[in-house]
N, C-alpha and C positions, 0 to 999 in steps of 0.2 A: 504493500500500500504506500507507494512513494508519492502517489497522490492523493492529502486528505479530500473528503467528499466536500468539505465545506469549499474548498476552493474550485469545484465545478461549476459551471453553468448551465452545461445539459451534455445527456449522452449521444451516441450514436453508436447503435449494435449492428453492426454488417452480418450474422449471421448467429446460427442457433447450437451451432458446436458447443460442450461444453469450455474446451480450452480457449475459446471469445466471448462468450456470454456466462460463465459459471459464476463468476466472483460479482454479476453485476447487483445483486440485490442488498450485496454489502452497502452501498449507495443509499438505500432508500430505508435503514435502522433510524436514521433520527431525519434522513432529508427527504425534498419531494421535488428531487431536480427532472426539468424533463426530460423524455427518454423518445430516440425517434431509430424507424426501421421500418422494413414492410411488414403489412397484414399477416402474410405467411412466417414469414421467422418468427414473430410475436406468438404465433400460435404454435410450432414447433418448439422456441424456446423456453413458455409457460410449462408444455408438456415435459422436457428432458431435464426442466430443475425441480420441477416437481419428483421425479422420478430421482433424482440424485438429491432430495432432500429423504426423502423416504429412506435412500439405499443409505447415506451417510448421514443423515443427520445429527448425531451425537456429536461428531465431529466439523461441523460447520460452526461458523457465526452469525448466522442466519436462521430462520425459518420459515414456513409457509407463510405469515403473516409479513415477513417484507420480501417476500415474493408476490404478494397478491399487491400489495404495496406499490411495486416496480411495476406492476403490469395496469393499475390506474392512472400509472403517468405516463405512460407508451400513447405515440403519436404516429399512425400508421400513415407511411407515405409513398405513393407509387415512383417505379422509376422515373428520371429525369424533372421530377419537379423542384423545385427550388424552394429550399429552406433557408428560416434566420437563426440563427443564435446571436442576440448583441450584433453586432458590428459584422461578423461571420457569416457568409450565405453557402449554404451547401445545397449539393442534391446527388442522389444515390444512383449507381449504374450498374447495371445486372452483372454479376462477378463469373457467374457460370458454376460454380461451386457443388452448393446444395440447394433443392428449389428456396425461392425466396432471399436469396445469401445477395451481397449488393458490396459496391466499390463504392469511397464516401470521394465526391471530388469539392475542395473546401474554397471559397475564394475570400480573401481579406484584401485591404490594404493593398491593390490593385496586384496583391501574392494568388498564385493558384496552384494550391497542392492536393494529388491524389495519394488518398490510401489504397490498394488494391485489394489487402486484407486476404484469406484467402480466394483464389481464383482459379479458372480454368478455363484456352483459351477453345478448348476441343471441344467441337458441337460431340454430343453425347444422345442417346434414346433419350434419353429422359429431358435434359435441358439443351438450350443452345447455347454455344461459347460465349467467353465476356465480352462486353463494348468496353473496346479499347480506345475508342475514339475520344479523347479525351481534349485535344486541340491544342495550342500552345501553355506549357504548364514549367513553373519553377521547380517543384520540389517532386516527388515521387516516394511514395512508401511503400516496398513492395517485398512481397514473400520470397524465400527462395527453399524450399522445404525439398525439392526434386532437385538443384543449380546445378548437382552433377551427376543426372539420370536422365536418358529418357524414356519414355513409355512407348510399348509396342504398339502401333497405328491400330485404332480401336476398329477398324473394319478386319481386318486378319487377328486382333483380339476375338471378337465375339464368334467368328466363322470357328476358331481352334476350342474357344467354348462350348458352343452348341454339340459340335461332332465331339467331343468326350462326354456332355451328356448323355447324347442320345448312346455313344458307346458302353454305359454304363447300364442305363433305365433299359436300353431295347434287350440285354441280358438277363434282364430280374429284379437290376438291381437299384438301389435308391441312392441320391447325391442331397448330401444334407449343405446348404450355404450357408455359413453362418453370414451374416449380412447385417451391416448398421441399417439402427431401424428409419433412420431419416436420408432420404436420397437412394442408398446402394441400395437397399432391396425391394426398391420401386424400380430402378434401372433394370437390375436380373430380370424381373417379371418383366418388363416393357421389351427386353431383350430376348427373352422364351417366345412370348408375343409376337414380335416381329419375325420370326426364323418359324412361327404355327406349329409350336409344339404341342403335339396331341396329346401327351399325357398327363396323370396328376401334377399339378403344381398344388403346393400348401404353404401360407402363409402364417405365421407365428407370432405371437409376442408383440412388443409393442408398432411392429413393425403395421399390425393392422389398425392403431388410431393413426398412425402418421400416417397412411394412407387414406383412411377418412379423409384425415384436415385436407389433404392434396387431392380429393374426386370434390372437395368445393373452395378449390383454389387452382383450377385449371389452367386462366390466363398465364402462370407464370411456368407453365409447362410448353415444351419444343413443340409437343403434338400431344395435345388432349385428347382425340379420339384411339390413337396408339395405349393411352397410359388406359382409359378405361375400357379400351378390349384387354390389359391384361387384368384389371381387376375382374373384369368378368369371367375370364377361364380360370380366378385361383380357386380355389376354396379357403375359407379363413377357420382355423382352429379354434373352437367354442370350450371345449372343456379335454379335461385326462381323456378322457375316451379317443375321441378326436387325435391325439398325440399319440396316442399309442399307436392306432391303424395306421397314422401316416407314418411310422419307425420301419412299419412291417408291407408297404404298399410299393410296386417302382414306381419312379416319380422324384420330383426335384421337390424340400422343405426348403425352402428362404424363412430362416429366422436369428432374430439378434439372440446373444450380443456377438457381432460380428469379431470376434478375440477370440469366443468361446471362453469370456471371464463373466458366468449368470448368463442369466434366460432361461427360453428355452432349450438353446442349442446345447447348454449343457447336458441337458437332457439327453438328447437325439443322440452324441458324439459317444454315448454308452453305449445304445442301443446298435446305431447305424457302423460306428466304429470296432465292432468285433465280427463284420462278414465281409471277405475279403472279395465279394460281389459287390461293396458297395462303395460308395466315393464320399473324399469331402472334397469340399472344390472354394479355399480361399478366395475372397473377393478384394480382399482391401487391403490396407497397414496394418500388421501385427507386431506390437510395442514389445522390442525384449523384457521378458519376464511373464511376458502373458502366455494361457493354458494354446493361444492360436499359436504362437512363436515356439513355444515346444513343440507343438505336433508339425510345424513347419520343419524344423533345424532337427530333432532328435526322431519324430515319428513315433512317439507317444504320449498319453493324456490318463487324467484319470478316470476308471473304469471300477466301476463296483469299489470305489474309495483305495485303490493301490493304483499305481502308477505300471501304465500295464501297454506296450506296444500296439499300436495300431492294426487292423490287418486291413483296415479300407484303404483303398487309393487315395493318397493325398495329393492333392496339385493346389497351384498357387498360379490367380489371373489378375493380372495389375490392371484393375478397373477405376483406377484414380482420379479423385475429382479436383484434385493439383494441376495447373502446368506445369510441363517435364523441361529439361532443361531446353532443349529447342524453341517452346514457345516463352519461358522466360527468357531469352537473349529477345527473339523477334517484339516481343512488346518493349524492350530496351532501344533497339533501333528506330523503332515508328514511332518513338517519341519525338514530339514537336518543341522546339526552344531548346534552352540549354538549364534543363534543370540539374539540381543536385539530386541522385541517387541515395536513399537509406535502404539498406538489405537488413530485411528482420525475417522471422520466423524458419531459421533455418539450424539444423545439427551439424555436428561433426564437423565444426569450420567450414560450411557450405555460406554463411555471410561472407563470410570474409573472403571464401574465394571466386563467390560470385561477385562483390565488390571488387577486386581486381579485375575479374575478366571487363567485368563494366567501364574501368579505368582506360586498361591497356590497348582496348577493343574499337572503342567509341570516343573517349577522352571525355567523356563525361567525370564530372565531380562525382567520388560514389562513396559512402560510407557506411558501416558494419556499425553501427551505436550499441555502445549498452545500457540494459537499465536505466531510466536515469537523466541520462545524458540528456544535455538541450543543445539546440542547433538553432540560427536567426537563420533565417534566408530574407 
């Protein structure tokens, strides 16, 4: 908390991830500063701190009353319109991220700087890439989480997924996804969807309110009638029973938590995980130390409470809702004017050595800040 609340003026939430929105209700224990984003994140991100209030609560400093709090001072506002804070005018640009997730572009003191927050620049089934159109701008805040990766072209992604599906399910056998409930496991379905996959699809976990929220939030989806033909070929899990048949059905289960740390999927990874008929099929980032990164790196998890070898097939599909390092360089180049570069949200020195490449590359001004740090432009 290097920034007390009292010296705010108002928020602005680019997106409904915990690691950008978790700490925001800390804000709203003794204040009532305003808070601005879209419709949709506000409704994603009421539901995932609710949920991480529930799961951790002992351990917060918060509770559901400056949650509910935070979310009477939320001012929902579509892309490209133009907001004040004080002297400050911002307006939000579609990030490509997770549905509803937004880039903040701020203008002051005839200064104009964009956040990028996280982004993605690759149309995806489910959303379309970020607006990078941003115009002549001084400053730039922007991610580098992939700066020295890139992702496999998501057209020969999805074609090498479907065909180890169907390789899977046409034998007997079931492919359990684990999948984040917000975004990725709307994607997979939209993804089964487009390719007319005939057979069972099951939907889990919270993965079916965030799906609600998204069949009456449409407009901020690529293709609305895409996302609700996949809602309509899943079937959604109502109780134990329900979870059981679909362990033992072939058929693809999409359920969080896409780690396999809770949920459902813990569940299933018992079940589906001891028939060497059956698949898990990774979708996302698996954080070292999580029960997904195990079965990634060692190819085992726990089973009936012992740590016990796998015998499904595991595979691993980078369906990531980051730009990879190709389209962060590209939106470095298409910048207009001669801003200063700050590289945040990145590991393992990927700031700092995406701030170089930006330096060496372009001759742009580019800096790695920590914590903290303040910069005039």
């Amino acid at each position: 908390m290097h920034v007390p609340p009292r010296e705010i003026d108002g928020i602005i939430l680019t997106h409904s991830h915990l690691d950008h929105s978790g700490a925001t209700p800390i804000f709203y224990i003794k204040n009532k500063k305003p808070l601005y984003g879209t419709k949709l994140m506000f409704d994603f991100t009421n539901l995932l701190i609710k949920d991480f209030i529930h799961l951790s609560s002992y351990y917060l400093p918060f509770e559901y009353i400056e949650l509910r709090s935070m979310m009477r001072n939320a001012t929902n506002i579509p892309y490209g319109e133009k907001q004040r804070i004080g002297d400050i005018e911002f307006k939000l640009l579609n990030s490509g991220h997770i549905p509803g997730s937004a880039q903040v572009l701020l203008e002051a003191e005839g200064k104009r700087i964009v956040y990028t927050s996280d982004y993605n620049l690759t149309d995806t089934r489910l959303l379309n890439g970020a607006d990078i159109d941003y115009g002549e701008i001084d400053g730039l805040i922007i991610e580098s989480t992939y700066a020295d990766e890139d992702h496999t072209d998501r057209a020969i992604l999805e074609k090498r997924f479907i065909e180890n599906i169907y390789e899977v399910v046409e034998s007997g056998g079931t492919v359990l996804v684990p999948a984040f409930s917000v975004g990725r496991a709307q994607e997979i379905a939209c993804i089964l969807a487009a390719y007319h996959f005939e057979y069972s699809i099951v939907i889990d976990g919270m993965a079916r309110e965030a799906s609600r929220i998204l069949m009456n939030n449409l407009d901020y989806l690529r293709d609305g009638k895409l996302f609700m033909d996949a809602m309509h070929t899943t079937s959604w899990v109502e109780d134990w029973r329900d979870r059981r048949m679909a362990a033992k059905k072939p058929g693809v289960i999409i359920s969080p938590a896409g780690m396999l740390k809770g949920g459902p999927s813990s569940f299933y990874i018992q079940k589906i995980g001891k028939k060497s008929g059956n698949a898990v099929f990774l979708v996302g980032y698996q954080i070292p130390g999580t029960p997904g990164r195990e079965l990634l790196d060692k190819g085992v998890c726990v089973i009936d409470g012992k740590v016990r070898k796998i015998k499904a097939r595991v595979e691993f599909f980078d369906f990531s809702s980051h730009s990879g390092a190709k389209e962060l360089k590209e939106t470095v180049k298409r910048l207009k004017g001669e801003p200063t570069v700050f590289v945040v949200h990145g590991a393992d020195g990927n700031c700092q050595r995406f701030a170089k490449w930006i330096k060496d590359e372009t001759g742009l001004e580019a800096k790695a800040p920590k914590t903290g740090e303040e910069y005039i432009i």
